[in-house]
PDB file of N, CA, C and O in Angstrom:
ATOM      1  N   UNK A   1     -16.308  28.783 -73.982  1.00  0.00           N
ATOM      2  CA  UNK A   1     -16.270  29.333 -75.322  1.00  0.00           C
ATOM      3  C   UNK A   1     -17.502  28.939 -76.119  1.00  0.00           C
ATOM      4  O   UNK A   1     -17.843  29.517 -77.151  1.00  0.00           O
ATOM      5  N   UNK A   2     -18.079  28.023 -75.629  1.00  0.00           N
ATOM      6  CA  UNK A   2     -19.398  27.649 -76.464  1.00  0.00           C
ATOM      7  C   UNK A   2     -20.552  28.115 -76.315  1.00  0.00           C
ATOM      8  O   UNK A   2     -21.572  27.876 -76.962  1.00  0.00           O
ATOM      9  N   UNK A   3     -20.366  28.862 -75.357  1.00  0.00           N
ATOM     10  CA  UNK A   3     -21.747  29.569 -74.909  1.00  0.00           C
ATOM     11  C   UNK A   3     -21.169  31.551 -75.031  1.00  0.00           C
ATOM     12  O   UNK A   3     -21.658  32.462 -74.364  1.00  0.00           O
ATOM     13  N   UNK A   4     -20.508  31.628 -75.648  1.00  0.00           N
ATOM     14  CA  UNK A   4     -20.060  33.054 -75.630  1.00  0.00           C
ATOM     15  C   UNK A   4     -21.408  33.646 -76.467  1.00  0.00           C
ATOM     16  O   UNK A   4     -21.937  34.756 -76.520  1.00  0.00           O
ATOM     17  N   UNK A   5     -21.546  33.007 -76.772  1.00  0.00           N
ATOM     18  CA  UNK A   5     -22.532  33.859 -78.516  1.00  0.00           C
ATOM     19  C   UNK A   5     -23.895  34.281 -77.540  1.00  0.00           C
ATOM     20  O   UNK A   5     -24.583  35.286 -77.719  1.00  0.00           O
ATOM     21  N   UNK A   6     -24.112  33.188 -76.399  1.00  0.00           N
ATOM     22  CA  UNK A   6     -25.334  33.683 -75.717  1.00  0.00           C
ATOM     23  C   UNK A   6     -25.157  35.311 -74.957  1.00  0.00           C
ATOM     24  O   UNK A   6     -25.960  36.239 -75.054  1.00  0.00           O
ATOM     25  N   UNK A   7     -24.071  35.299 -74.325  1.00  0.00           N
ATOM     26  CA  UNK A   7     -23.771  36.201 -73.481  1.00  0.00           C
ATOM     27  C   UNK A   7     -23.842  37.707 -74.584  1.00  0.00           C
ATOM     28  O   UNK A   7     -24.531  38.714 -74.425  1.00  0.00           O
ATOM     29  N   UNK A   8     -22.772  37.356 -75.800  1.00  0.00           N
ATOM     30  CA  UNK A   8     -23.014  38.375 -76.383  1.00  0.00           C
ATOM     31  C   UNK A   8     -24.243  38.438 -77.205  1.00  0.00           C
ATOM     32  O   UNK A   8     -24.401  39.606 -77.559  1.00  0.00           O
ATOM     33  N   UNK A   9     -24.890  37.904 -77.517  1.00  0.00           N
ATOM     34  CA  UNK A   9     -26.287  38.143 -78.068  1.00  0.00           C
ATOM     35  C   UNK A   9     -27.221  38.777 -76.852  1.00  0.00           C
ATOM     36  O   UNK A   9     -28.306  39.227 -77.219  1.00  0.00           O
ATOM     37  N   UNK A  10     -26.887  38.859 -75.372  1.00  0.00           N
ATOM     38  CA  UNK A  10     -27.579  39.304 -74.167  1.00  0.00           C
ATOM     39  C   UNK A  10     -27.534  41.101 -73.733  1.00  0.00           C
ATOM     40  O   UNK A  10     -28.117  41.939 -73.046  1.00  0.00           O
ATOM     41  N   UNK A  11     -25.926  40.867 -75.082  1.00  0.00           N
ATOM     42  CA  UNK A  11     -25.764  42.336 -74.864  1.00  0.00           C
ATOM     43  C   UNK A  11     -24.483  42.589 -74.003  1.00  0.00           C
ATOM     44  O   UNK A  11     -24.221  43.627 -73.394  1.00  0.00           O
ATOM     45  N   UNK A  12     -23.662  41.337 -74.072  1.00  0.00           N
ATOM     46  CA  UNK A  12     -22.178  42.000 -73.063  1.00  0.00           C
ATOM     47  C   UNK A  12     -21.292  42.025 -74.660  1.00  0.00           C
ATOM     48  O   UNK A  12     -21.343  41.454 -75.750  1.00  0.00           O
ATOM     49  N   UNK A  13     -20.386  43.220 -73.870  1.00  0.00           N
ATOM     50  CA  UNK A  13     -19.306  43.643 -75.207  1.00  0.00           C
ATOM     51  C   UNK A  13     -18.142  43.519 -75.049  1.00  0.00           C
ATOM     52  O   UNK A  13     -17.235  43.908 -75.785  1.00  0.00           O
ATOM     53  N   UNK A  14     -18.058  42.713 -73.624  1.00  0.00           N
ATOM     54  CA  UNK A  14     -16.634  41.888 -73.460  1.00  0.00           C
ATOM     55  C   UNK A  14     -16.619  40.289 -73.043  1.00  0.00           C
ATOM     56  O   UNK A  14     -17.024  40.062 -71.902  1.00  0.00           O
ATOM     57  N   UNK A  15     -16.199  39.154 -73.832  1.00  0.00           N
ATOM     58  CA  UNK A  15     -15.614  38.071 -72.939  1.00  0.00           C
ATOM     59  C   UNK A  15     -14.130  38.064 -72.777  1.00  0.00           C
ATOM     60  O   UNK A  15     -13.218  38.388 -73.538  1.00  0.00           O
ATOM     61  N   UNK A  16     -14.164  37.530 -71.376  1.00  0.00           N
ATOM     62  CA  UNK A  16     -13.391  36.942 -70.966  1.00  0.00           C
ATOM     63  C   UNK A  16     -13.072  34.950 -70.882  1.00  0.00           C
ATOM     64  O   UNK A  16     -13.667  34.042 -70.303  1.00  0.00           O
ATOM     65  N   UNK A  17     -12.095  34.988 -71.602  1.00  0.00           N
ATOM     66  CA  UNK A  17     -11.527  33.625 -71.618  1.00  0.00           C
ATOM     67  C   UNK A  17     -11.008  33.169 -71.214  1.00  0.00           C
ATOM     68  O   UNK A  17     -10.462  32.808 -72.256  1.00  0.00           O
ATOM     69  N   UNK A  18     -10.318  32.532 -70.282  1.00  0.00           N
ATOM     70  CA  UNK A  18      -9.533  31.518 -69.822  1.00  0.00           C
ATOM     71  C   UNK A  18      -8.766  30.254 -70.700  1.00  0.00           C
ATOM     72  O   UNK A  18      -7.855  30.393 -71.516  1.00  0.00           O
ATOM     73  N   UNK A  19      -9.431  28.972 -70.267  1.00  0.00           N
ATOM     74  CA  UNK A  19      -9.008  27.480 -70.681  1.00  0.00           C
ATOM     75  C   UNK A  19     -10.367  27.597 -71.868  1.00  0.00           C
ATOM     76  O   UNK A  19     -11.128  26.654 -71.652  1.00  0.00           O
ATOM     77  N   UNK A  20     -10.691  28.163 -72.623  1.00  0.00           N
ATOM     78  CA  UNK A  20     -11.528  28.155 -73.696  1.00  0.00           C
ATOM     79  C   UNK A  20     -10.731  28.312 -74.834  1.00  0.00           C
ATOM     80  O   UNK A  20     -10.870  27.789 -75.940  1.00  0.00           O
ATOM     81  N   UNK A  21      -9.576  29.369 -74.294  1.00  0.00           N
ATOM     82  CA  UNK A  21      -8.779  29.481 -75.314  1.00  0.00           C
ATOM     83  C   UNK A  21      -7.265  28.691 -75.203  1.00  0.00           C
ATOM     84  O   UNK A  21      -6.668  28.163 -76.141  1.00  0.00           O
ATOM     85  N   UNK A  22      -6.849  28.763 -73.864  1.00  0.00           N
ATOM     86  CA  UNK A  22      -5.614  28.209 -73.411  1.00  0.00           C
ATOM     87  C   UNK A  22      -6.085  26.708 -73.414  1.00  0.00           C
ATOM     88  O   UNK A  22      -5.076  26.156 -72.974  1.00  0.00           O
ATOM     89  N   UNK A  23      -6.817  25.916 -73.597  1.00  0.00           N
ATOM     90  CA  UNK A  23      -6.768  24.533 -73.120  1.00  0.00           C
ATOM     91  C   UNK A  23      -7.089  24.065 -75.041  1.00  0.00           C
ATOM     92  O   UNK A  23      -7.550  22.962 -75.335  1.00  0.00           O
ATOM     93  N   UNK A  24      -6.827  24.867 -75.848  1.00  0.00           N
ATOM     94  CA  UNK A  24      -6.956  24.556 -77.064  1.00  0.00           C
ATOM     95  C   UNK A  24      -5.630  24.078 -77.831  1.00  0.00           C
ATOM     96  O   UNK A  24      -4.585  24.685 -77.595  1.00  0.00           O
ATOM     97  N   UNK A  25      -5.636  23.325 -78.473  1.00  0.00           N
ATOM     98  CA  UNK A  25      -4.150  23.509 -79.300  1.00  0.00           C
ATOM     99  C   UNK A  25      -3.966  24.332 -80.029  1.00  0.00           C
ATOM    100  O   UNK A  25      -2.810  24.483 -80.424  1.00  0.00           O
ATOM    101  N   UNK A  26      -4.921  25.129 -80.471  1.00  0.00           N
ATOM    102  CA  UNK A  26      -4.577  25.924 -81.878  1.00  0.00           C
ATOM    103  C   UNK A  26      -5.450  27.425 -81.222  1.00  0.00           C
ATOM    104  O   UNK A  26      -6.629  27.742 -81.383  1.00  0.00           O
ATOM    105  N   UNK A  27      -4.269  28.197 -80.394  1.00  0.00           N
ATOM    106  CA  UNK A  27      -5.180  29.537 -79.857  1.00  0.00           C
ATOM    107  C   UNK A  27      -5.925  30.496 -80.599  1.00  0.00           C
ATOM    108  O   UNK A  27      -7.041  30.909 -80.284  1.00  0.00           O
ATOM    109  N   UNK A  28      -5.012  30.962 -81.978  1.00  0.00           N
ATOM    110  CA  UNK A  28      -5.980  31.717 -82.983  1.00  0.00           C
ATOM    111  C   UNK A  28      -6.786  31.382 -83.107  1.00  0.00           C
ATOM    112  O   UNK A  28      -7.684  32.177 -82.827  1.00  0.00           O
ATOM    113  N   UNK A  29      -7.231  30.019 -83.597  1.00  0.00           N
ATOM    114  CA  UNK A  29      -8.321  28.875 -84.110  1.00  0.00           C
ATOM    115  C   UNK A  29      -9.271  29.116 -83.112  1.00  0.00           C
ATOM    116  O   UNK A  29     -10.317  29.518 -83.622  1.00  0.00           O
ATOM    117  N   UNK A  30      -9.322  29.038 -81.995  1.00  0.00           N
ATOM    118  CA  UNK A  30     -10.404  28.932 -80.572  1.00  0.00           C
ATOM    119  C   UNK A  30     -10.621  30.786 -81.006  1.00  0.00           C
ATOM    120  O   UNK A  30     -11.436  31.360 -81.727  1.00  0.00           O
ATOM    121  N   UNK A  31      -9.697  31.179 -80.339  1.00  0.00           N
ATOM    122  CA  UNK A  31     -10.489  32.873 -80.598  1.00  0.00           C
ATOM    123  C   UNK A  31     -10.968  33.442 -81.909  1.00  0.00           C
ATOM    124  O   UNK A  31     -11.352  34.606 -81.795  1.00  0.00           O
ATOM    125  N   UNK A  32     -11.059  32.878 -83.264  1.00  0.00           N
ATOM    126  CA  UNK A  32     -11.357  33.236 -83.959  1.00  0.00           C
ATOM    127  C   UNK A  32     -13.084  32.504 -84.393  1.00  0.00           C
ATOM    128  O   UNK A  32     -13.896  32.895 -85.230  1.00  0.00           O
ATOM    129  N   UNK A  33     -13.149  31.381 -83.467  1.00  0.00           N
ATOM    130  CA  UNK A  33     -14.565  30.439 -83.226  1.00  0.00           C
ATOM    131  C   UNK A  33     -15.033  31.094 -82.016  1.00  0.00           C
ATOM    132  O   UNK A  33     -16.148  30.617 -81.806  1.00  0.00           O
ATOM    133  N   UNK A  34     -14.730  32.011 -81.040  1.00  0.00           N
ATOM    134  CA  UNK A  34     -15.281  32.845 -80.061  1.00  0.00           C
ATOM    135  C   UNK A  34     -15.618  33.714 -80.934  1.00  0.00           C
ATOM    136  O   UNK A  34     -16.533  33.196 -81.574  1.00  0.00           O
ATOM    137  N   UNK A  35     -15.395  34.801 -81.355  1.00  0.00           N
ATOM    138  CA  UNK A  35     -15.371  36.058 -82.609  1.00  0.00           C
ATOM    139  C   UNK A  35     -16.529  36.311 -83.289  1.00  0.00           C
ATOM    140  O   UNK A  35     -17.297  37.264 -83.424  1.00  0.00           O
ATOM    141  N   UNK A  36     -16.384  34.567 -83.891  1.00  0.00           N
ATOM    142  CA  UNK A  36     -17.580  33.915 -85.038  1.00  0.00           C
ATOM    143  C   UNK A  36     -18.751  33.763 -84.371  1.00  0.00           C
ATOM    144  O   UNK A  36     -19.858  33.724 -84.907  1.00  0.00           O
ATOM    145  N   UNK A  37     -18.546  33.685 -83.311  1.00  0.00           N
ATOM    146  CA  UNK A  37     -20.083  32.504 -82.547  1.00  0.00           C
ATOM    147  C   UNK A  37     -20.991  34.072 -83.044  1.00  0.00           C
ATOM    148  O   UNK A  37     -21.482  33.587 -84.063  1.00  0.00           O
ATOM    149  N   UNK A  38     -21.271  34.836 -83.040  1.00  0.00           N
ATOM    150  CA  UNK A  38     -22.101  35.702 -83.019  1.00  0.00           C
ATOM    151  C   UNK A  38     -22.147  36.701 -83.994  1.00  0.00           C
ATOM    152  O   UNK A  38     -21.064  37.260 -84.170  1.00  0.00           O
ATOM    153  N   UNK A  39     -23.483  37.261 -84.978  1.00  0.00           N
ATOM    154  CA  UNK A  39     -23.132  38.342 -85.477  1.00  0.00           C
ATOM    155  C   UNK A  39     -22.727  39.741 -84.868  1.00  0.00           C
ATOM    156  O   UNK A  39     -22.165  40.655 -85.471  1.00  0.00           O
ATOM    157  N   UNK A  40     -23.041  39.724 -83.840  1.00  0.00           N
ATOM    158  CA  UNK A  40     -23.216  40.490 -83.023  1.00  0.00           C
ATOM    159  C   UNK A  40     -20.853  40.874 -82.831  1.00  0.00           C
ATOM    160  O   UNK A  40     -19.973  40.120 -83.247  1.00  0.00           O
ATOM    161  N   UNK A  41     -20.706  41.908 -82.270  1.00  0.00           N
ATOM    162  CA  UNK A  41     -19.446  42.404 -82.062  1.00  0.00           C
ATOM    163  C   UNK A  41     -18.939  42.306 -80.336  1.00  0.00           C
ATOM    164  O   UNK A  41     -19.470  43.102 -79.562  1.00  0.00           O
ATOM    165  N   UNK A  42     -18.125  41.521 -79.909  1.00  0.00           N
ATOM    166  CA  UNK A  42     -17.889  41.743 -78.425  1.00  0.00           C
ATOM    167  C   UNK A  42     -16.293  41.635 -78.739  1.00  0.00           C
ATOM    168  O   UNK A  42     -15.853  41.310 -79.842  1.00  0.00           O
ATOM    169  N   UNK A  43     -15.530  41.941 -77.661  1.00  0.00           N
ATOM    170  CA  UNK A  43     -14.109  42.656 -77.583  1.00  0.00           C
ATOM    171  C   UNK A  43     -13.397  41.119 -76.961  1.00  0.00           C
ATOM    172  O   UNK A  43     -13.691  40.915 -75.783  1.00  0.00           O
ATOM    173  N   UNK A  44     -12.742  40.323 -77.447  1.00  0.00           N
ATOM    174  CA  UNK A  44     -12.742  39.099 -76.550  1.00  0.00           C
ATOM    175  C   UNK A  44     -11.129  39.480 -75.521  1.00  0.00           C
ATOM    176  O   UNK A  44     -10.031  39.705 -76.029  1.00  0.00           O
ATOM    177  N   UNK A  45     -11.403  39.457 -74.186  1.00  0.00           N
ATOM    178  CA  UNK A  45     -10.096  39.832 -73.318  1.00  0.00           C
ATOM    179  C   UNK A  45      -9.322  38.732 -72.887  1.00  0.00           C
ATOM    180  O   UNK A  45      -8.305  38.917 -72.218  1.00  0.00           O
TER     181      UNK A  45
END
């Protein structure tokens, strides 16, 4: 999850997450700091 912002700043318009989001306590909280990492728009799956 900490490196999502690279991928989508590279130009992908989907991540995929795993334990980025599941190994979090607070799941909204993690996908909504995936979301953020970038101005940029990607679809998080």
């Amino acid at each position: 999850a900490a490196n999502a912002w690279k991928v989508i700043e590279a130009g992908a318009n989907a991540i995929v997450s795993g334990s980025g989001v599941f190994n979090q306590p607070d799941y909204a909280e993690a996908i909504k700091g995936i979301r953020s990492s970038s101005s940029k728009q990607a679809v998080l799956v």
